[in-house]
C-alpha positions as protocol buffer text, in pm:
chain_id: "A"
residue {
  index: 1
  type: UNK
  ca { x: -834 y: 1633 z: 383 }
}
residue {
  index: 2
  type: UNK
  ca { x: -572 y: 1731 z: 155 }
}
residue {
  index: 3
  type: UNK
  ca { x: -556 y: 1652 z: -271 }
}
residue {
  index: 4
  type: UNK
  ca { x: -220 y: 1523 z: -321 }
}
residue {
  index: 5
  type: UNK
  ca { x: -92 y: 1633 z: -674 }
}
residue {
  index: 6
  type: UNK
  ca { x: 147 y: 1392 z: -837 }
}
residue {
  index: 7
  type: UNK
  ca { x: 465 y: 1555 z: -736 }
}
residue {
  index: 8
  type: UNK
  ca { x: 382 y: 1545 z: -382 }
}
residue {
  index: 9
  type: UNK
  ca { x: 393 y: 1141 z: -416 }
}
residue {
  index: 10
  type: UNK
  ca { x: 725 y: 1147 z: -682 }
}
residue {
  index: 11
  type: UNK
  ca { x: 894 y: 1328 z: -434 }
}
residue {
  index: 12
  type: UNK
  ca { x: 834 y: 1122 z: -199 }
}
residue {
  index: 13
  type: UNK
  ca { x: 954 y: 782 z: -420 }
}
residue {
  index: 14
  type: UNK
  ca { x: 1307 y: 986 z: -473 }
}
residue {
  index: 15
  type: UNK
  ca { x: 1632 y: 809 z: -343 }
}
residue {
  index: 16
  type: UNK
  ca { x: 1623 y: 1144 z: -122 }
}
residue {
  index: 17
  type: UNK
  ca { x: 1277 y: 1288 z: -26 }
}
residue {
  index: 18
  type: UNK
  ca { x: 1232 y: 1682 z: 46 }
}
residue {
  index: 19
  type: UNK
  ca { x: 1277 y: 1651 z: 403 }
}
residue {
  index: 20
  type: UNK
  ca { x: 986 y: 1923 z: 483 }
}
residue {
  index: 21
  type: UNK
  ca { x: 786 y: 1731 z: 247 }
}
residue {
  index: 22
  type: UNK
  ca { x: 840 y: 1385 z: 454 }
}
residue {
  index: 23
  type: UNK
  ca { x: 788 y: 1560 z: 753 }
}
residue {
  index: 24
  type: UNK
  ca { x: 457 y: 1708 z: 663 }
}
residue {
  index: 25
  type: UNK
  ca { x: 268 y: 1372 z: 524 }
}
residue {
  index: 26
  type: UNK
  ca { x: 399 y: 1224 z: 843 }
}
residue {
  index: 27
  type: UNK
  ca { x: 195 y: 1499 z: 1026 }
}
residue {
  index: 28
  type: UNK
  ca { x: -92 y: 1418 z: 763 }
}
residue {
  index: 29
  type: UNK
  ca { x: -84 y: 1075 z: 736 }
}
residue {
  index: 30
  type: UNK
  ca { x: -432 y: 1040 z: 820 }
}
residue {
  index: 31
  type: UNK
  ca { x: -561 y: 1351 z: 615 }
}
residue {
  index: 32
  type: UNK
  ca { x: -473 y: 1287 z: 255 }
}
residue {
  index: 33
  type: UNK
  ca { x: -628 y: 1126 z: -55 }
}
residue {
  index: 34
  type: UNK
  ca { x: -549 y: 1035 z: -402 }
}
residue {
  index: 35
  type: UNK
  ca { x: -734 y: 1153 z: -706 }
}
residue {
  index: 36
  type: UNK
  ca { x: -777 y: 969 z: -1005 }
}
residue {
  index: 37
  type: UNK
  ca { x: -597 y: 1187 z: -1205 }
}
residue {
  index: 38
  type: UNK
  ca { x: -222 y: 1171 z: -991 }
}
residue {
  index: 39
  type: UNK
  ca { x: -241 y: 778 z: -1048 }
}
residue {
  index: 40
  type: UNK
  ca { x: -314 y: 860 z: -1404 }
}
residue {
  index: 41
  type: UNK
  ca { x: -22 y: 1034 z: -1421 }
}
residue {
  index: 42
  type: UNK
  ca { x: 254 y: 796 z: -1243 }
}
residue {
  index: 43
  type: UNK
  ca { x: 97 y: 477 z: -1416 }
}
residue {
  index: 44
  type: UNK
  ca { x: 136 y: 634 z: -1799 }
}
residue {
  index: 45
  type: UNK
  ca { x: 504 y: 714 z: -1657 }
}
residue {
  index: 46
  type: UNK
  ca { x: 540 y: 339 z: -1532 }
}
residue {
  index: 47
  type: UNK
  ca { x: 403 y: 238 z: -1874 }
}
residue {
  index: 48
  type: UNK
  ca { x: 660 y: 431 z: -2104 }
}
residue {
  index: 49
  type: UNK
  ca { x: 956 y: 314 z: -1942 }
}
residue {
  index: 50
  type: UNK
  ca { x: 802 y: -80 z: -1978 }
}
residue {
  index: 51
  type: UNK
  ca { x: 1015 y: -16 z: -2297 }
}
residue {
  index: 52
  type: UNK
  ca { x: 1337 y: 99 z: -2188 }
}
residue {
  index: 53
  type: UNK
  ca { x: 1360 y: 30 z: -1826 }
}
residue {
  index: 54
  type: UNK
  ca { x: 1165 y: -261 z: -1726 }
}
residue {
  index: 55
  type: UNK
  ca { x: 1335 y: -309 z: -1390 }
}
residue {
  index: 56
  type: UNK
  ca { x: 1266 y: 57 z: -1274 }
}
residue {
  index: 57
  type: UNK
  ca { x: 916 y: -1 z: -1442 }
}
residue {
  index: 58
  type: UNK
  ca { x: 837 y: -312 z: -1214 }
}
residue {
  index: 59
  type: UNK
  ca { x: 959 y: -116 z: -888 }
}
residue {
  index: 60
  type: UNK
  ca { x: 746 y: 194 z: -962 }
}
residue {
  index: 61
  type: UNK
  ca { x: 440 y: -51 z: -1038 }
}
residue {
  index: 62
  type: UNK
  ca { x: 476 y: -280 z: -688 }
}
residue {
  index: 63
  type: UNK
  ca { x: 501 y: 118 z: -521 }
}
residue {
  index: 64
  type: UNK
  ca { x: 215 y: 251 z: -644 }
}
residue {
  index: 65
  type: UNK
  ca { x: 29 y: -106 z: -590 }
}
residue {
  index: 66
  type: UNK
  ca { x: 126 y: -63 z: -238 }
}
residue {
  index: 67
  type: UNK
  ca { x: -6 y: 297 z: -235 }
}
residue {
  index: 68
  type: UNK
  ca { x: -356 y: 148 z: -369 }
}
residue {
  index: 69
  type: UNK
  ca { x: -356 y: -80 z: -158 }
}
residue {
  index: 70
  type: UNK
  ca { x: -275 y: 76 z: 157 }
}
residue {
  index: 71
  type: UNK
  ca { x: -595 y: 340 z: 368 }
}
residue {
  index: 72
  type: UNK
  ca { x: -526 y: 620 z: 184 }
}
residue {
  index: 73
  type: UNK
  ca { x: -841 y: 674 z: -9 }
}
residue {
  index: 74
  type: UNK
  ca { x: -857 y: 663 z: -362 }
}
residue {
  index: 75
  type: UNK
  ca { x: -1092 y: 1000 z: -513 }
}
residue {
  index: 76
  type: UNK
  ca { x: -1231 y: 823 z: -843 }
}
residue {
  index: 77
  type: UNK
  ca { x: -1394 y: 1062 z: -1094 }
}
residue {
  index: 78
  type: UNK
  ca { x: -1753 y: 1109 z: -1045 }
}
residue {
  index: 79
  type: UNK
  ca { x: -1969 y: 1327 z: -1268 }
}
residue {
  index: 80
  type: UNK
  ca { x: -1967 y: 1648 z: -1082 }
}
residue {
  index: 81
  type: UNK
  ca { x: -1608 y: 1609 z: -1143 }
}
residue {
  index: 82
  type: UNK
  ca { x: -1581 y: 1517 z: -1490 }
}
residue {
  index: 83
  type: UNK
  ca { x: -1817 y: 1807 z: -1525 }
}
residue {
  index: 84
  type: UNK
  ca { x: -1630 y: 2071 z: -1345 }
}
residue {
  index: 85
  type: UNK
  ca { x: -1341 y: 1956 z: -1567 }
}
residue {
  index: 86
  type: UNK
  ca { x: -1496 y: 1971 z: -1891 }
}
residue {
  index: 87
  type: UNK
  ca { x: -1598 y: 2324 z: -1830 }
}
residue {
  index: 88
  type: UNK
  ca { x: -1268 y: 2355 z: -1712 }
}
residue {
  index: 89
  type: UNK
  ca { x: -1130 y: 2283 z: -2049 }
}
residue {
  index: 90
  type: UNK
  ca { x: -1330 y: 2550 z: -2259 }
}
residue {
  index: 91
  type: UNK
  ca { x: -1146 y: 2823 z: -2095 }
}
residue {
  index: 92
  type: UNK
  ca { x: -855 y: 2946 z: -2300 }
}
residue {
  index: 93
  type: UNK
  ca { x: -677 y: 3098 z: -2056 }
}
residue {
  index: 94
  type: UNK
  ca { x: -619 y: 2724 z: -1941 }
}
residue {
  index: 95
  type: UNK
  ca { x: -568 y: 2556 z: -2270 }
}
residue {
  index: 96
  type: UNK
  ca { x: -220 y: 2496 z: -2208 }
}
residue {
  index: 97
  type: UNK
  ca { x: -302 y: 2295 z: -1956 }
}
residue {
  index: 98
  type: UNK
  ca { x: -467 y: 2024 z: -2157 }
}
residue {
  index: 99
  type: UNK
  ca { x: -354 y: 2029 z: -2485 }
}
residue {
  index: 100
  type: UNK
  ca { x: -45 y: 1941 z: -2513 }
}
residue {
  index: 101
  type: UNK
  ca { x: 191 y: 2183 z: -2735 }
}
residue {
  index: 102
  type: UNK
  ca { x: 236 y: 2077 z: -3132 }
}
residue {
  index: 103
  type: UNK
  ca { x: 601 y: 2147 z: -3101 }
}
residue {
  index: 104
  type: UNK
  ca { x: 659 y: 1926 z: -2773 }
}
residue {
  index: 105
  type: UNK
  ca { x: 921 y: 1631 z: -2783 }
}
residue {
  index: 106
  type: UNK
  ca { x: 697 y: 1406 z: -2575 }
}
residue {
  index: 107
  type: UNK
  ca { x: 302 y: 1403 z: -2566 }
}
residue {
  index: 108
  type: UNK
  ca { x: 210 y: 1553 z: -2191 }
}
residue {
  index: 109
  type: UNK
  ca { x: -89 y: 1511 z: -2053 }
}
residue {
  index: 110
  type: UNK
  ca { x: -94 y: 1747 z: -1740 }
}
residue {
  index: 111
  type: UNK
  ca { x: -345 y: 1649 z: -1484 }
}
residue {
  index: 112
  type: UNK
  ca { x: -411 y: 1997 z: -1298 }
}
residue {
  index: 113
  type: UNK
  ca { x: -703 y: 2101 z: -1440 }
}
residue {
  index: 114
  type: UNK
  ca { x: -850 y: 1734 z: -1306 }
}
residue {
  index: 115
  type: UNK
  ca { x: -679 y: 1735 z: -979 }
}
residue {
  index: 116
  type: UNK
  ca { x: -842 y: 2136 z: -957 }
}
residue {
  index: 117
  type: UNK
  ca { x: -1213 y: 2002 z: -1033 }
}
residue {
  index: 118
  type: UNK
  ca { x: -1141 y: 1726 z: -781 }
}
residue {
  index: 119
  type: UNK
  ca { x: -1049 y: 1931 z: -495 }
}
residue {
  index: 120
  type: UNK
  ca { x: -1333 y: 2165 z: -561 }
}
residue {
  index: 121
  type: UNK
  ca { x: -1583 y: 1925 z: -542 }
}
residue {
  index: 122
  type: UNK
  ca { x: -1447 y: 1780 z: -299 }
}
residue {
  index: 123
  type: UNK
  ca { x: -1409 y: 2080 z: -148 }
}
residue {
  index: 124
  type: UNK
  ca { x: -1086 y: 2003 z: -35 }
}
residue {
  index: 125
  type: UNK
  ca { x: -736 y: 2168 z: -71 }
}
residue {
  index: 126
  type: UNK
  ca { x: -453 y: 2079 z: -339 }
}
residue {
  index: 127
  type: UNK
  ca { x: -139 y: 1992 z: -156 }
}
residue {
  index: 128
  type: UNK
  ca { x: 146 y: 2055 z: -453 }
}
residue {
  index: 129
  type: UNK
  ca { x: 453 y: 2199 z: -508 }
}
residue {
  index: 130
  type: UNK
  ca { x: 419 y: 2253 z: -827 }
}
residue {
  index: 131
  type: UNK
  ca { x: 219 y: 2573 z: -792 }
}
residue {
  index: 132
  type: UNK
  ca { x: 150 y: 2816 z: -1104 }
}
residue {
  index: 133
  type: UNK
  ca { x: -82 y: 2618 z: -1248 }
}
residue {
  index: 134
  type: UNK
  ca { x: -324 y: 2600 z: -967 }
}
residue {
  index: 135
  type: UNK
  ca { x: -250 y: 2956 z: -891 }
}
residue {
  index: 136
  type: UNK
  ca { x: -377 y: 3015 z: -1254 }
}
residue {
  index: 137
  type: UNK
  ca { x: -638 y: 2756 z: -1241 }
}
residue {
  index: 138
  type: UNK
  ca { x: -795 y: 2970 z: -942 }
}
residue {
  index: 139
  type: UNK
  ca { x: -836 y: 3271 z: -1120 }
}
residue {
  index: 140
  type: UNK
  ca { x: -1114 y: 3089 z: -1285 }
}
residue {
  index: 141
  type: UNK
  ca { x: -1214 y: 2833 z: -1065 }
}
residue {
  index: 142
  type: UNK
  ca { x: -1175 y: 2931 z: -664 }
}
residue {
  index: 143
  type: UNK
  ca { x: -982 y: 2650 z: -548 }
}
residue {
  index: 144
  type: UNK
  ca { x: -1116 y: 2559 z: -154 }
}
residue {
  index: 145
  type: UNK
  ca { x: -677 y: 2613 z: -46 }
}
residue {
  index: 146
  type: UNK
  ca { x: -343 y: 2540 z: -211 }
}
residue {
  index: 147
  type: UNK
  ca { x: -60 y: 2439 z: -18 }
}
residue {
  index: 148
  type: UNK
  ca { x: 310 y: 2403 z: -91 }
}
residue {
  index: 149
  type: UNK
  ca { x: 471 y: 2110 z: 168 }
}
residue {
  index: 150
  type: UNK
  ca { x: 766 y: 2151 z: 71 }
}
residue {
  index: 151
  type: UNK
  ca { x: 787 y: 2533 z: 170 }
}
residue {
  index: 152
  type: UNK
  ca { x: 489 y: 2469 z: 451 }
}
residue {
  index: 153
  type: UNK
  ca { x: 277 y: 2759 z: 299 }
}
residue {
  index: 154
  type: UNK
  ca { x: -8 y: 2828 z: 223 }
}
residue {
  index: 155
  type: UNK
  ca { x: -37 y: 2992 z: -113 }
}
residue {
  index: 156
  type: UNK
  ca { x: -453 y: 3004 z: -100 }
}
residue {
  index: 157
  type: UNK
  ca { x: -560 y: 3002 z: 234 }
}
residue {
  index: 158
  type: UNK
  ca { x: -857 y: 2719 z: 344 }
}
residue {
  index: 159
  type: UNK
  ca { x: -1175 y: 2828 z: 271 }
}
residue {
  index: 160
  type: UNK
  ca { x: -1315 y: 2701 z: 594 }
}
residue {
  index: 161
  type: UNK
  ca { x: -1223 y: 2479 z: 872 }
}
residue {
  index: 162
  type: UNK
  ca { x: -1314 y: 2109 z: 752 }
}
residue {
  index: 163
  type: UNK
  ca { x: -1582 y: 1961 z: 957 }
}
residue {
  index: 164
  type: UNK
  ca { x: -1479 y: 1666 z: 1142 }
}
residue {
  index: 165
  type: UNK
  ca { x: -1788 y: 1452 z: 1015 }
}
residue {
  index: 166
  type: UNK
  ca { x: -1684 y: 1497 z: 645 }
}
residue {
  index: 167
  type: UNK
  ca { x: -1337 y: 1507 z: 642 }
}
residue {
  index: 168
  type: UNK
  ca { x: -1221 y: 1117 z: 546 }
}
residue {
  index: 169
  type: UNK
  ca { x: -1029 y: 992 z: 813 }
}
residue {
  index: 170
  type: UNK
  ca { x: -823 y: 627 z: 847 }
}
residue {
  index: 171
  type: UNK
  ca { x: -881 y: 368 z: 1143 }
}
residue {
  index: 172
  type: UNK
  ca { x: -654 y: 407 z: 1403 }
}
residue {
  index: 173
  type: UNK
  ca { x: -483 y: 91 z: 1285 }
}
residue {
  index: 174
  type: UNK
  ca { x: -467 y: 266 z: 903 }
}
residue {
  index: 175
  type: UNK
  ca { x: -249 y: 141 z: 658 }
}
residue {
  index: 176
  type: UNK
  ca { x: 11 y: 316 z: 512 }
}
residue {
  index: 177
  type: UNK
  ca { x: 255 y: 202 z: 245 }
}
residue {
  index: 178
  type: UNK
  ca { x: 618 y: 272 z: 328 }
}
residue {
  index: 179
  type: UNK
  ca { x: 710 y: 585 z: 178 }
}
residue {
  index: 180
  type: UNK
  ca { x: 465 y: 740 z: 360 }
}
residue {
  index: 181
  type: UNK
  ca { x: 609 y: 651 z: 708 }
}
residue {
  index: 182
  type: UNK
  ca { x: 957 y: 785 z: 653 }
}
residue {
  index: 183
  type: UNK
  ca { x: 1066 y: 930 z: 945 }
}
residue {
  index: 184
  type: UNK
  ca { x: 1229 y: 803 z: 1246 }
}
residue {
  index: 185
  type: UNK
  ca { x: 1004 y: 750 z: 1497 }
}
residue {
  index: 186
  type: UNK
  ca { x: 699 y: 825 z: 1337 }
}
residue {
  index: 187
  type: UNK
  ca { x: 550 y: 459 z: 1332 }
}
């Protein structure tokens, strides 16, 4: 099972996906999950452009409704978790990663130390493409892999081979939203 950070699913909502990327969550389909922390992240972005772009705001919504609605589980925060990530927090060498900067234009709240303490605990791999943080993150917390999809590499290798029995798997009849199924051929 793979953690999928938040730019592996706005990639994929992009009028033209990274082809390697669409490829390889074809491939995965049945293999990924969602932590708390990537929905976190797209919803506050559907929120702020309510405001100023209602019509885009109301298309990213019904997506990511169909994404919550469709097999791919849905990793909520659990206390191990919100443990892991509070330790997470106290270690200045990651402080940039979750407080935002005074001099910043827009408040951002960055997600990776979350999506880290997930995938720990879960002892599961991040999937991102967006990699220096978790690269960073690892120095301090050993991250079970970290993989780039878009350059199909491996940038931490797996710990271990996942079990069968505890990796989460979707009925053979899963459901998958659309932009998960891109392409041809593949379902």
């Amino acid at each position: 099972m793979f953690i999928l950070d938040t730019c592996v699913l706005s990639n994929l909502k992009l009028k033209y996906p990274d082809l390697n990327l669409v490829r390889w969550i074809d491939n995965q389909a049945r293999a990924i999950s969602l932590p708390f922390s990537a929905v976190f992240e797209i919803q506050r972005g559907i929120t702020m452009l309510e405001g100023t772009n209602p019509e885009k705001a109301s298309e990213l919504s019904s997506w990511l409704d169909d994404i919550l609605a469709s097999d791919i589980p849905f990793l909520e925060m659990d206390a191990r978790i919100t443990r892991l990530y509070a330790r997470m927090t106290c270690v200045p060498a990651l402080r940039h990663l979750c407080v935002p900067a005074l001099n910043a234009k827009r408040l951002k709240l960055g997600q990776d130390l979350a999506i880290a303490a997930t995938a720990i605990v879960k002892d599961a791999p991040v999937a991102t493409m967006n990699t220096k943080d978790f690269l960073r993150i690892h120095r301090y917390f050993t991250l079970p892999g970290l993989f780039n999809p878009q350059q199909e590499r491996w940038l931490i290798p797996p710990r271990q081979q996942k079990r069968i029995e505890e990796t989460i798997t979707l009925p053979e009849t899963g459901h998958l939203p659309a932009g998960f199924r891109m392409c041809p051929g593949s379902g």
